[in-house]
DSSP file (Angstrom, degrees, kcal/mol; ACC not computed):
  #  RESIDUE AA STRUCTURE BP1 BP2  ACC     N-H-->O    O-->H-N    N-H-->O    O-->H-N    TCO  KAPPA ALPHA  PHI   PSI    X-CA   Y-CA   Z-CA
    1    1 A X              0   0    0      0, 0.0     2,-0.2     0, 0.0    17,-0.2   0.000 360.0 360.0 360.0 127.5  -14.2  -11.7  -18.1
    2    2 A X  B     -A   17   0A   0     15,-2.9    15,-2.0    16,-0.1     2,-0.3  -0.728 360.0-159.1 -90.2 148.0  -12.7   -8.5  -19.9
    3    3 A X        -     0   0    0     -2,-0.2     2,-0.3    13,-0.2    13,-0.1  -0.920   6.0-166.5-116.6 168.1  -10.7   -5.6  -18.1
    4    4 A X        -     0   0    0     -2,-0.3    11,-0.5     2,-0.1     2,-0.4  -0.941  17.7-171.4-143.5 137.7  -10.3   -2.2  -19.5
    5    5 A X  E     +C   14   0B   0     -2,-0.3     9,-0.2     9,-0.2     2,-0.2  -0.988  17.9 134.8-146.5 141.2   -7.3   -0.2  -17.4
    6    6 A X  E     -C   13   0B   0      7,-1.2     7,-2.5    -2,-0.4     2,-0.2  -0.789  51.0 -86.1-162.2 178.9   -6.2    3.5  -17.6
    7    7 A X  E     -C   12   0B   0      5,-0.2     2,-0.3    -2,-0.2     5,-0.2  -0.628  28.0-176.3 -99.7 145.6   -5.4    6.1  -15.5
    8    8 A X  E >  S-C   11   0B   0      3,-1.5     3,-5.9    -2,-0.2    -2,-0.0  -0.961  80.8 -29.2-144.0 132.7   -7.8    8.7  -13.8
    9    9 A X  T 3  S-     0   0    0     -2,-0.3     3,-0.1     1,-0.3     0, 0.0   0.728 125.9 -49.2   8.1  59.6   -6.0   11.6  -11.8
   10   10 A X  T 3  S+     0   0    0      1,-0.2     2,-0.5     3,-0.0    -1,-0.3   0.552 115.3 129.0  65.3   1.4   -3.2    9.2  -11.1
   11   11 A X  E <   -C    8   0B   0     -3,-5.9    -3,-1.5    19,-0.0    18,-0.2  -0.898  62.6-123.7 -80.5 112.8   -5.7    6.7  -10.0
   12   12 A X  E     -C    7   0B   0     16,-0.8    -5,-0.2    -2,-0.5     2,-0.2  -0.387  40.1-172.0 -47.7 126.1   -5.6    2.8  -11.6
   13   13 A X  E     -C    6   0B   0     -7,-2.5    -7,-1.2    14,-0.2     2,-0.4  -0.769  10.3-172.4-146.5 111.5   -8.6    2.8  -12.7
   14   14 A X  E     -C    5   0B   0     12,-0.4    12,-2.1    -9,-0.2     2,-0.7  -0.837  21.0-158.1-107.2 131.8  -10.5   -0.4  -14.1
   15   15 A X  E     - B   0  25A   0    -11,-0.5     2,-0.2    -2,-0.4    10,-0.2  -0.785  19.1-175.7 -77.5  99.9  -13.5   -1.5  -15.8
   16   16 A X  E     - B   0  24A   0      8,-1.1     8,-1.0    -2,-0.7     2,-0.4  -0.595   0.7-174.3-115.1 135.3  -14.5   -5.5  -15.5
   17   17 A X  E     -AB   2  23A   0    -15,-2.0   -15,-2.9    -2,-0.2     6,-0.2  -0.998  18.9-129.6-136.5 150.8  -17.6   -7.4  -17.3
   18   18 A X    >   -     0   0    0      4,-1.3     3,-1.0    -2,-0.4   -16,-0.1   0.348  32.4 -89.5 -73.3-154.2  -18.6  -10.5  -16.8
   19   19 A X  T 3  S+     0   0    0      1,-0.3    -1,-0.0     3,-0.1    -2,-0.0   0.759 135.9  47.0 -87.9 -15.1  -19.4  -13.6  -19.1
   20   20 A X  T 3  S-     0   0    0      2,-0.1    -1,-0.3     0, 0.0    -2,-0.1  -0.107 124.8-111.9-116.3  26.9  -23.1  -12.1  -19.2
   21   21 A X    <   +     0   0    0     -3,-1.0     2,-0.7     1,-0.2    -2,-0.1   0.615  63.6 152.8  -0.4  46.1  -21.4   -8.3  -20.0
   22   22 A X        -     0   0    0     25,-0.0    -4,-1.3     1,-0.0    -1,-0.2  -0.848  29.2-157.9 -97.5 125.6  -22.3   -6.8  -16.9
   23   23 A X  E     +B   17   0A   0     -2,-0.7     2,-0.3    -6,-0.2    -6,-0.2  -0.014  20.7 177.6-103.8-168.8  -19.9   -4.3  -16.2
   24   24 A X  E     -B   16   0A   0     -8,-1.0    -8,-1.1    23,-0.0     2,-0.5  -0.820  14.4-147.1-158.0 104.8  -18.5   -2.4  -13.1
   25   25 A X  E     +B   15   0A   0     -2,-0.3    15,-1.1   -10,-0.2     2,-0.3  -0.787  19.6 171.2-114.6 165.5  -15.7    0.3  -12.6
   26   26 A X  B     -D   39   0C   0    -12,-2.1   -12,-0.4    -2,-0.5     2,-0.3  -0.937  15.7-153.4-139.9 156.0  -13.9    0.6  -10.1
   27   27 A X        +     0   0    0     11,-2.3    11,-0.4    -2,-0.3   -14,-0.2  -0.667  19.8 149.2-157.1 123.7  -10.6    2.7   -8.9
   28   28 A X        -     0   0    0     -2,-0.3   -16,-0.8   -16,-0.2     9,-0.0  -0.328  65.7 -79.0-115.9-150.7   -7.3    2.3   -6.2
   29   29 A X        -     0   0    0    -18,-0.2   -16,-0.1    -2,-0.1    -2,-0.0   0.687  61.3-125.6 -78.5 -21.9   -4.1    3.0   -5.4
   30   30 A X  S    S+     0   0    0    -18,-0.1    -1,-0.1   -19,-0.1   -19,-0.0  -0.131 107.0  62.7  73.6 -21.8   -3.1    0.0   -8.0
   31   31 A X  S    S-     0   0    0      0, 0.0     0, 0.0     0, 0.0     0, 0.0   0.208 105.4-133.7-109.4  36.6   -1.1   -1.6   -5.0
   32   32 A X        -     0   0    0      3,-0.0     2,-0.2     2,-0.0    -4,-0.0   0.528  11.3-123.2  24.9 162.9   -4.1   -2.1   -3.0
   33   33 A X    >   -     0   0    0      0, 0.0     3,-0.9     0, 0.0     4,-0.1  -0.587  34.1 -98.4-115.3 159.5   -4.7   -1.2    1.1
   34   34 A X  T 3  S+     0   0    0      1,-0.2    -2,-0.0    -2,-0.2     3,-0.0   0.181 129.9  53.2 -68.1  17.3   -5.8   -3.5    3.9
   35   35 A X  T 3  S-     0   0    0      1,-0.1    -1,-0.2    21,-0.0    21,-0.1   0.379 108.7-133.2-131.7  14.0   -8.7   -2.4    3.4
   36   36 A X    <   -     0   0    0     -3,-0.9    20,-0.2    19,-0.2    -1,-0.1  -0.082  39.5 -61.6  75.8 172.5   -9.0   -3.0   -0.6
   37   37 A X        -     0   0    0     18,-0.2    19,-1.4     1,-0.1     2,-0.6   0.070  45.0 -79.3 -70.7-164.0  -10.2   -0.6   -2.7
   38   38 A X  E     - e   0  56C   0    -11,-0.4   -11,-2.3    17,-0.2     2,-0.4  -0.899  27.2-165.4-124.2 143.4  -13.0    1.7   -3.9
   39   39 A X  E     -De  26  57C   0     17,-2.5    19,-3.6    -2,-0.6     2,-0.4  -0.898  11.6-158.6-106.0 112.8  -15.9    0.7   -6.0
   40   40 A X  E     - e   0  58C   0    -15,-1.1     2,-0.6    -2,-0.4   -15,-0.2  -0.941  10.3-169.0 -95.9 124.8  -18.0    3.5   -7.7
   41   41 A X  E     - e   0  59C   0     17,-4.1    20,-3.2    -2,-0.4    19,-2.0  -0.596  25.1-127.0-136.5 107.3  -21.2    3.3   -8.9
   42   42 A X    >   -     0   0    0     -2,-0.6     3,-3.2    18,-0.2    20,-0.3   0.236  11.3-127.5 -10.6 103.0  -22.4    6.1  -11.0
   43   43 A X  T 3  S+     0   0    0      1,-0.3    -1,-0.1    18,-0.2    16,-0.0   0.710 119.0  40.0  -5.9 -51.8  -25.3    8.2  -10.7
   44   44 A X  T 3  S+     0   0    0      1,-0.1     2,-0.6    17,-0.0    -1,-0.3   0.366 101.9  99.6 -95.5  30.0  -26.3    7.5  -14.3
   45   45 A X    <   -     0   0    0     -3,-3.2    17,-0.9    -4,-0.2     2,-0.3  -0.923  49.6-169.0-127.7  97.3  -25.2    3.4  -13.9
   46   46 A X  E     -l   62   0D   0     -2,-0.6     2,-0.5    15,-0.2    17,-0.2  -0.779   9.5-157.5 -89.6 144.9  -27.7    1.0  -13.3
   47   47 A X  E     -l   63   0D   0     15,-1.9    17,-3.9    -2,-0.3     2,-0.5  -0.970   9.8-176.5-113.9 103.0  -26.1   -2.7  -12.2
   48   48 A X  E     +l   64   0D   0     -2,-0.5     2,-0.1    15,-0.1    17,-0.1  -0.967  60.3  49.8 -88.9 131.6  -28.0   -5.9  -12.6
   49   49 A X  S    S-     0   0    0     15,-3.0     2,-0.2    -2,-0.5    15,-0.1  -0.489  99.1 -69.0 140.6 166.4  -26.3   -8.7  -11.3
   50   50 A X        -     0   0    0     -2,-0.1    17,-0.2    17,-0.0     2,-0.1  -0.479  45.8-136.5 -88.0 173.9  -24.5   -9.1   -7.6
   51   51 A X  E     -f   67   0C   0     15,-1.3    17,-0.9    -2,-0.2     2,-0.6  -0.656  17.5-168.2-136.2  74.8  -21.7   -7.2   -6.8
   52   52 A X  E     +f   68   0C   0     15,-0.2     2,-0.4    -2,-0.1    17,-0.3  -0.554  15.3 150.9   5.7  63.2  -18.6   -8.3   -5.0
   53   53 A X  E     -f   69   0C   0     15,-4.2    17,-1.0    -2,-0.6    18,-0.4  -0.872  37.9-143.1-138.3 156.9  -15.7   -6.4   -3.6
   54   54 A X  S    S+     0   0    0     -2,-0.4    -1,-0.1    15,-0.2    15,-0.1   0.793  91.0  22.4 -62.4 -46.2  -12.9   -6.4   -0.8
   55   55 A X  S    S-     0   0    0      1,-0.2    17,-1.2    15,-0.1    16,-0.8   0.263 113.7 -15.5-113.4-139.2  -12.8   -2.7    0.1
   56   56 A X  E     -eg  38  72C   0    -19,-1.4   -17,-2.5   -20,-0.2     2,-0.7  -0.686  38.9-158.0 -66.2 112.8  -15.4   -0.3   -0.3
   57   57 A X  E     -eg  39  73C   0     15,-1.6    17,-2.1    -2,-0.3     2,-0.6  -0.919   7.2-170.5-124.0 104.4  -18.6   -0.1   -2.5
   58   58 A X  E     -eg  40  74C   0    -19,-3.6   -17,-4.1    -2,-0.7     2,-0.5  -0.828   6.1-172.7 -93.6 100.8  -19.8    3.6   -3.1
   59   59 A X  E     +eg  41  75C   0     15,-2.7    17,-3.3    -2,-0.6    20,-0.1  -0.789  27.4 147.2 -94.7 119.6  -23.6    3.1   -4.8
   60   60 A X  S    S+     0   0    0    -19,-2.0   -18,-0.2    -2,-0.5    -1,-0.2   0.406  74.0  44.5-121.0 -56.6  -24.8    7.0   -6.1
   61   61 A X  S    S-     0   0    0    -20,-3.2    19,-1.0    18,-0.2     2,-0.5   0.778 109.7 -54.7 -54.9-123.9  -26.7    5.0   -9.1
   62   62 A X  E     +lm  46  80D   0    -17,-0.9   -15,-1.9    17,-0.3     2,-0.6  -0.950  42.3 177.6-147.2 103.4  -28.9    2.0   -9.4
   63   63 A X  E     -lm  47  81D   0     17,-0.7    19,-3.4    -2,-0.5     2,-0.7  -0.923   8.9-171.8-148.1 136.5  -28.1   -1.6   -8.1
   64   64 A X  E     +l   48   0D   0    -17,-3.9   -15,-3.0    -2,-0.6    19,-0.2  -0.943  67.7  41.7-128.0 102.0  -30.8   -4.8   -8.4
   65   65 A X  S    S-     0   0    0     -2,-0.7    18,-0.1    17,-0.3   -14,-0.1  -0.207  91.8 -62.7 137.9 140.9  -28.9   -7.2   -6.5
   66   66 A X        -     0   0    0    -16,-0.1   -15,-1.3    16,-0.1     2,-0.3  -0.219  30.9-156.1 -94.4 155.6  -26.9   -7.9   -3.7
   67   67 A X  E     -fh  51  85C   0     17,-1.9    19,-3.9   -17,-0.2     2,-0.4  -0.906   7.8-176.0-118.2 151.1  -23.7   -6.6   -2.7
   68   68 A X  E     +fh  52  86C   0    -17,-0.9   -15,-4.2    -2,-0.3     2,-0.3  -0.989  11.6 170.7-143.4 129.0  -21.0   -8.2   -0.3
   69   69 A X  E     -f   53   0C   0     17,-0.9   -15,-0.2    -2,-0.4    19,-0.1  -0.875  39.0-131.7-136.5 152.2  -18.1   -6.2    0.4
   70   70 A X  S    S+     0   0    0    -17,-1.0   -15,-0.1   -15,-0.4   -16,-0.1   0.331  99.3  13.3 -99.5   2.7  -15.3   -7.3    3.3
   71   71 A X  S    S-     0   0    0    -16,-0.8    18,-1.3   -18,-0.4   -15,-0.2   0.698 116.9 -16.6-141.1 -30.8  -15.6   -3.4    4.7
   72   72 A X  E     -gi  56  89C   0    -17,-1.2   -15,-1.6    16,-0.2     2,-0.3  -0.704  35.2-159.5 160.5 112.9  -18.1   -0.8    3.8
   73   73 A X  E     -gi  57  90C   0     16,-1.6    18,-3.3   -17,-0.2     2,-0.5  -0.814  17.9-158.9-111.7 137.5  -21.1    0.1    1.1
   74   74 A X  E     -gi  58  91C   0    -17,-2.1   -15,-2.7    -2,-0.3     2,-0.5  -0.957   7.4-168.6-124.4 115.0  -22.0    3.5    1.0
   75   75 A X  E     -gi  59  92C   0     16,-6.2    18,-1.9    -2,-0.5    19,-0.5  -0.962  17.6-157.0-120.4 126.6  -25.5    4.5   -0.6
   76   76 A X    >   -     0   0    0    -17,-3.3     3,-1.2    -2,-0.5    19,-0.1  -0.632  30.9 -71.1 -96.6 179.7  -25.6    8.0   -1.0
   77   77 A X  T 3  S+     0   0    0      1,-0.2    17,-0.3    -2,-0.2    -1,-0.1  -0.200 119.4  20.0 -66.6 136.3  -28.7   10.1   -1.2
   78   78 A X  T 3  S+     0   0    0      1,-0.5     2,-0.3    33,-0.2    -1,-0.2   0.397  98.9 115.4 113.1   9.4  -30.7    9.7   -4.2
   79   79 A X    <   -     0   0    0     -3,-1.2    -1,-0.5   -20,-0.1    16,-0.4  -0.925  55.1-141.7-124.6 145.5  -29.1    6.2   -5.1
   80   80 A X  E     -m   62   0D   0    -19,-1.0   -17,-0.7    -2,-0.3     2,-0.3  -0.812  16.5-174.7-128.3  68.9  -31.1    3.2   -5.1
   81   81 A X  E     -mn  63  96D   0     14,-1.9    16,-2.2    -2,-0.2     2,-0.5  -0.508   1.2-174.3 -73.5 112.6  -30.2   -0.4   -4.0
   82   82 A X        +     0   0    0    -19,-3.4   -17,-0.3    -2,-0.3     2,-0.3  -0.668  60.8  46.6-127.6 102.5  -32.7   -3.6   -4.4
   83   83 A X  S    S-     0   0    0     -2,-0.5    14,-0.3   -19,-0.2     2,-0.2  -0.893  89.9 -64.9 177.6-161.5  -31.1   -6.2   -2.8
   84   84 A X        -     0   0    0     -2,-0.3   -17,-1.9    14,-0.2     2,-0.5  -0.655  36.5-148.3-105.9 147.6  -29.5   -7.2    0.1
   85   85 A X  E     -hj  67 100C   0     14,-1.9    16,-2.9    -2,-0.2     2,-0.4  -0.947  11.4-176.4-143.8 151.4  -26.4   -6.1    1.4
   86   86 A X  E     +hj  68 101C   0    -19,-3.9   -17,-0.9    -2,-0.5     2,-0.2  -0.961  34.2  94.1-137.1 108.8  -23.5   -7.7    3.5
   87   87 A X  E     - j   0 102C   0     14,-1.6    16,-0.7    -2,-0.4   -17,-0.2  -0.864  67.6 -81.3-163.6 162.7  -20.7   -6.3    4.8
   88   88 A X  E    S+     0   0C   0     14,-0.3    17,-2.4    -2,-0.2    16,-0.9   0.954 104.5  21.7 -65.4 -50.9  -18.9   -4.5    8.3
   89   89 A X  E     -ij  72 105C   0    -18,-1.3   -16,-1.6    15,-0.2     2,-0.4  -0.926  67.1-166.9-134.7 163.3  -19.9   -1.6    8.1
   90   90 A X  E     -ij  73 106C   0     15,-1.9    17,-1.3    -2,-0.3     2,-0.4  -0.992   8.6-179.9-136.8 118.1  -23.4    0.9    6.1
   91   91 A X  E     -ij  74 107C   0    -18,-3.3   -16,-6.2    -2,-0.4     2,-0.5  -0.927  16.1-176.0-126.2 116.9  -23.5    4.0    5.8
   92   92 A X  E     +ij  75 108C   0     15,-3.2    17,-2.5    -2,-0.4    19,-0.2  -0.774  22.5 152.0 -95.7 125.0  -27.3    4.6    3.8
   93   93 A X  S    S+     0   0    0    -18,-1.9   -15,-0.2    -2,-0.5   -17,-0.2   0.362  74.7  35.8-121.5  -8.4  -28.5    8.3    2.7
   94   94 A X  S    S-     0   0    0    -19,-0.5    19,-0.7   -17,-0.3     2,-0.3  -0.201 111.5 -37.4-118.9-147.9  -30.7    7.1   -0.2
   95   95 A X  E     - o   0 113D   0    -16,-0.4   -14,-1.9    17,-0.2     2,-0.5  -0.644  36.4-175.9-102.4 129.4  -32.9    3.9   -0.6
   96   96 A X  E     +no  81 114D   0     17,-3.0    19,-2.6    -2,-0.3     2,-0.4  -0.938   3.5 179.0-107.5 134.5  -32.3    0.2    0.7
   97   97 A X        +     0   0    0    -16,-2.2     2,-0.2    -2,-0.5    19,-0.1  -0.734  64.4  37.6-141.9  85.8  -35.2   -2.1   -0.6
   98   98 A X  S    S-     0   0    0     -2,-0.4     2,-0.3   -16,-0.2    18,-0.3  -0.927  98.5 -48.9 152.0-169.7  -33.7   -5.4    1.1
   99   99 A X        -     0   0    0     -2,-0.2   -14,-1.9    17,-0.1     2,-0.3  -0.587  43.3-162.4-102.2 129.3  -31.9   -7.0    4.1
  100  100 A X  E     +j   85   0C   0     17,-3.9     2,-0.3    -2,-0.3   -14,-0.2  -0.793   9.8 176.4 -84.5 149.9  -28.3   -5.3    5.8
  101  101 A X  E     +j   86   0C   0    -16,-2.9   -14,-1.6    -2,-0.3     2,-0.3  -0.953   0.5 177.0-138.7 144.8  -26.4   -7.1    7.7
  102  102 A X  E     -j   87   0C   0     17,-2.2   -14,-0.3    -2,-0.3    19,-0.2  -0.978  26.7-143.8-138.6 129.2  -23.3   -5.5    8.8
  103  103 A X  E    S+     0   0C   0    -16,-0.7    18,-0.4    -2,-0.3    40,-0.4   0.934  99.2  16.8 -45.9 -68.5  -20.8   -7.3   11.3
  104  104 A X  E    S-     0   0C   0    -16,-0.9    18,-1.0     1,-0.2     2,-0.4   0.898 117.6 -26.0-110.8 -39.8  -20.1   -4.0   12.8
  105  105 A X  E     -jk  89 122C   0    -17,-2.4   -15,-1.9    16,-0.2     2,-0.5  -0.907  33.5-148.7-166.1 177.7  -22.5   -1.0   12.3
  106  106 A X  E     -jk  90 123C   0     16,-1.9    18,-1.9    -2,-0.4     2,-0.5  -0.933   6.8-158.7-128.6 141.4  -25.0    0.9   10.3
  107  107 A X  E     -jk  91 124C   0    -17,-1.3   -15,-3.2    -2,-0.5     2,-0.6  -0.971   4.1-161.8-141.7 124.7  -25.8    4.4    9.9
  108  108 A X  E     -jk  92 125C   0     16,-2.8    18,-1.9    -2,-0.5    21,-0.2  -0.906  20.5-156.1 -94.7 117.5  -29.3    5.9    8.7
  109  109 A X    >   -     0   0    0    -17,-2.5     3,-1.0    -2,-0.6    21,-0.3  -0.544  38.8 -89.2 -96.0 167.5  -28.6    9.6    7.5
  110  110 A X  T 3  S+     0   0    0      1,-0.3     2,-0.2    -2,-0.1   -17,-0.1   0.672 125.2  46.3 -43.5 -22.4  -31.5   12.0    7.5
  111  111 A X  T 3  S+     0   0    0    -19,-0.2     2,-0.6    18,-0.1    -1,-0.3  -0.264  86.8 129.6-129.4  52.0  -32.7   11.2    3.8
  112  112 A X    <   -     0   0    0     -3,-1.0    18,-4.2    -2,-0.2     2,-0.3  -0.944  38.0-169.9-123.0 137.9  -32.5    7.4    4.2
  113  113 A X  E     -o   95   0D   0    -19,-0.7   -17,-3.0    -2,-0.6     2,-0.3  -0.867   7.6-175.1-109.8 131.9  -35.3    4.8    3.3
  114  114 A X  E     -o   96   0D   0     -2,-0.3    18,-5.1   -19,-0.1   -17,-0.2  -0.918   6.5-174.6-144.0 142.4  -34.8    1.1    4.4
  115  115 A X        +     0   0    0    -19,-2.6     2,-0.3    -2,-0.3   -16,-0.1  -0.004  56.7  20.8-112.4  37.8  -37.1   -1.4    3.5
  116  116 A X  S    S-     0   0    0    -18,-0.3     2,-0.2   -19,-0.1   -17,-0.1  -0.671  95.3 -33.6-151.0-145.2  -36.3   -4.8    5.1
  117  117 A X        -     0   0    0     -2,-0.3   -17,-3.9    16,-0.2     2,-0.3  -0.545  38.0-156.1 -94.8 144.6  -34.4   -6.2    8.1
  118  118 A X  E     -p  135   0E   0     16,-2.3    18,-1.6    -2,-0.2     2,-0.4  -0.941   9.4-179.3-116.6 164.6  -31.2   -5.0    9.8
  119  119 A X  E     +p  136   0E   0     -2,-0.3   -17,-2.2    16,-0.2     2,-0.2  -0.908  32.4 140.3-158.6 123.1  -29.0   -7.5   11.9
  120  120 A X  E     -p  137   0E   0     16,-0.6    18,-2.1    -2,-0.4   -17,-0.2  -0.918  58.1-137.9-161.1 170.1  -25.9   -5.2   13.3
  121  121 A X  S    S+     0   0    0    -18,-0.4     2,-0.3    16,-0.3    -1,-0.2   0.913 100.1  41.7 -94.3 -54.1  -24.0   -4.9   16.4
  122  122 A X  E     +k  105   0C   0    -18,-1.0   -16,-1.9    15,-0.1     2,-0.4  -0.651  59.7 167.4  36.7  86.7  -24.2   -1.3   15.8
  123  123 A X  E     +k  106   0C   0     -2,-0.3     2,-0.3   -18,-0.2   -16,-0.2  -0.983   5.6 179.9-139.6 144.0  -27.1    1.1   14.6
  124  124 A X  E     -k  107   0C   0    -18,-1.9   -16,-2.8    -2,-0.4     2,-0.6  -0.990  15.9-160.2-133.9 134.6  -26.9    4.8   14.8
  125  125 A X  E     -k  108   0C   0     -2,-0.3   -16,-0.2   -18,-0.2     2,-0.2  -0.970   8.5-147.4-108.7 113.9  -30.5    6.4   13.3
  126  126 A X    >   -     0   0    0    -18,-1.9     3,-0.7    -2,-0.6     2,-0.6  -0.449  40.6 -83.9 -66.3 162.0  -30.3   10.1   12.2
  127  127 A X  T 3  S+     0   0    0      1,-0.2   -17,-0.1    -2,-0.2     3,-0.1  -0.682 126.4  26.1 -84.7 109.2  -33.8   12.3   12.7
  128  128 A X  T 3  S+     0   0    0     -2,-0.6    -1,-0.2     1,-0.4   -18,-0.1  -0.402  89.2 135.5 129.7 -27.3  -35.8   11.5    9.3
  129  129 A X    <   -     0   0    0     -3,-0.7    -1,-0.4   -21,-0.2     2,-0.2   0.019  44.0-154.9 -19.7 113.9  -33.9    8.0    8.9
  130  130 A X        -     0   0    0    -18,-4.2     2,-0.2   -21,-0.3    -4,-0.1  -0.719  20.6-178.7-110.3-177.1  -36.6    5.7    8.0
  131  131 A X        -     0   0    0     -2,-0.2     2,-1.1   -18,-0.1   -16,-0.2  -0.708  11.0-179.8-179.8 106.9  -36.7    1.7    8.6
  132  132 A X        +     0   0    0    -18,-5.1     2,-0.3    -2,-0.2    -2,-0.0  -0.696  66.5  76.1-115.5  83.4  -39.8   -0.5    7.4
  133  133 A X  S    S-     0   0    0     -2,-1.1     2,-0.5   -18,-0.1   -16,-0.2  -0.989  91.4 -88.2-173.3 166.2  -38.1   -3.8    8.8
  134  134 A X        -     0   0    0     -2,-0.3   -16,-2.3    17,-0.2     2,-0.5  -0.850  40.4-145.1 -93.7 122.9  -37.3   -5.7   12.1
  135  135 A X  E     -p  118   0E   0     -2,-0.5     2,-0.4   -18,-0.2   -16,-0.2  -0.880  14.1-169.4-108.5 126.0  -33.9   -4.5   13.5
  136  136 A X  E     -p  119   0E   0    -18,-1.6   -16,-0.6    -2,-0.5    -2,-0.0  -0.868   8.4-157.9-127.0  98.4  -31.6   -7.3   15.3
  137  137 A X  E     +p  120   0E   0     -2,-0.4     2,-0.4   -18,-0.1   -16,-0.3  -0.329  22.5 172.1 -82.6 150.3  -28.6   -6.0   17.3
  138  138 A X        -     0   0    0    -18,-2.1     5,-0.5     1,-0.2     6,-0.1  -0.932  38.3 -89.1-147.6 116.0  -26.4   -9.0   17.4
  139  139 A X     >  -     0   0    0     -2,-0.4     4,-0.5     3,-0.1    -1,-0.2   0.201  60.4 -75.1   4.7 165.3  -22.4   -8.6   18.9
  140  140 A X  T  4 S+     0   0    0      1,-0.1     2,-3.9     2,-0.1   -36,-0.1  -0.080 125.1  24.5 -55.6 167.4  -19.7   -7.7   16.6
  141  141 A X  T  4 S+     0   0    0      1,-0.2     3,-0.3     2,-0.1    -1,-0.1   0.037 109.7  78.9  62.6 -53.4  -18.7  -10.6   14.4
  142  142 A X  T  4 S+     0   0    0     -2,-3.9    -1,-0.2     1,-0.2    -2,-0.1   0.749  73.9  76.8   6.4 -72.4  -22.3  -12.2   14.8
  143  143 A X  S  < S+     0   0    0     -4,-0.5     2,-0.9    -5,-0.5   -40,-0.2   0.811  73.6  80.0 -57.8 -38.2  -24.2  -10.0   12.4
  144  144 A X        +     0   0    0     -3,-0.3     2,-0.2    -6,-0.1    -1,-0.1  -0.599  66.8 152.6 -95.2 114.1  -23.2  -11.4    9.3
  145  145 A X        -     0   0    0     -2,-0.9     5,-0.1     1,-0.1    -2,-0.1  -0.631  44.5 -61.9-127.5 157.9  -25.0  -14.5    8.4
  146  146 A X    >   -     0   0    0     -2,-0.2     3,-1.4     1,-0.1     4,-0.4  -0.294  40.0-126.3 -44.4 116.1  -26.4  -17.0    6.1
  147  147 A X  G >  S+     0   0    0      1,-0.2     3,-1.4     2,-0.2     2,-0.2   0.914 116.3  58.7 -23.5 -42.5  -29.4  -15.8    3.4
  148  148 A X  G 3  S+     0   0    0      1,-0.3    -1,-0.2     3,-0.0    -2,-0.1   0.059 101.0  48.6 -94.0  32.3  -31.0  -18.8    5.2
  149  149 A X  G <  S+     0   0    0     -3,-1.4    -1,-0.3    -2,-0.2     2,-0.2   0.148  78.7 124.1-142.5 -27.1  -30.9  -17.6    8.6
  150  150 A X  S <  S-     0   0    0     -3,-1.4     2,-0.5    -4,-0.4    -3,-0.0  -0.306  70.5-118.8 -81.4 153.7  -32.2  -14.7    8.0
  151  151 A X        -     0   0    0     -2,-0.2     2,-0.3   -17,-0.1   -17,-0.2  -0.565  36.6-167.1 -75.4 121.2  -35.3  -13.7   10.0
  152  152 A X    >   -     0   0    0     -2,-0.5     3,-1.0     1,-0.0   -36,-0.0  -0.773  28.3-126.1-104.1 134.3  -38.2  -13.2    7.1
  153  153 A X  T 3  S+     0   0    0     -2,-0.3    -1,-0.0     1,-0.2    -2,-0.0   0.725 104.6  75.8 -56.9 -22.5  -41.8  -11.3    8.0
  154  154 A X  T 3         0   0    0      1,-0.1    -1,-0.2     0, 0.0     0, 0.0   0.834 360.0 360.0 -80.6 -25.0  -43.7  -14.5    6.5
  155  155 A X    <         0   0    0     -3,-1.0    -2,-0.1     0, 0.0    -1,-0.1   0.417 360.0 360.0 132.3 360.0  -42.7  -16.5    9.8
């Protein structure tokens, strides 16, 4: 795995690929928060491959593939996720085409498509928020579960 490091408005800011060169940037504090850092992914930057992070995963581009973050994915509008994503907390303005689960809650903004299941403790729906999926409120701590657990349309 390569890293690439510089500085971005005083920000640590690194670029990581893997053994297959699929890359990623990302940018913190350099001494990290309890809540990890933030993960950008570009408007023109499509990601094959899953995606991995502690802190915060902000999707504006293209990702085929799931992400697990240990706090909080962000799609904003016009950015496109297919795969699943697992995490505490969602907040969706563009398109999900696959299953959340979020430990603690999810938020559909007015220009959001999701196209599978949610399992949350938590759902808040803004007015145009869509959802083509079975929604399963489950306690805090609950929601986040095994791929093989999860409830599937085929039965």
């Amino acid at each position: 795995m390569g890293i690439f490091t510089g500085q971005a408005n005083g920000r640590d800011t690194r670029v990581r690929s893997n053994e297959r060169g699929e890359s990623a940037m990302s940018s913190g504090s350099g001494g990290g928060s309890a809540q990890g850092g933030l993960s950008i992914v570009a408007p023109d930057l499509t990601i094959v491959g899953d995606l991995q992070a502690d802190g915060v995963v902000k999707v504006e581009g293209r990702v085929q593939g799931t992400i697990r973050t240990g706090h909080q994915v962000l799609v904003s509008p016009g950015a496109v996720i297919e795969g699943d994503i697992e995490t505490r907390e969602v907040v969706v303005g563009g398109v999900v085409r696959g299953n959340i689960r979020a430990s603690d809650r999810v938020e559909l903004q007015p220009s959001s498509e999701v196209h599978g299941n949610l399992i949350t403790a938590r759902l808040l729906i803004h007015e145009g928020g869509a959802v083509n999926g079975e929604i399963k409120m489950e306690g805090e701590g609950e929601a986040v579960v095994r791929p093989a657990e999860l409830v599937s349309s085929d039965g």
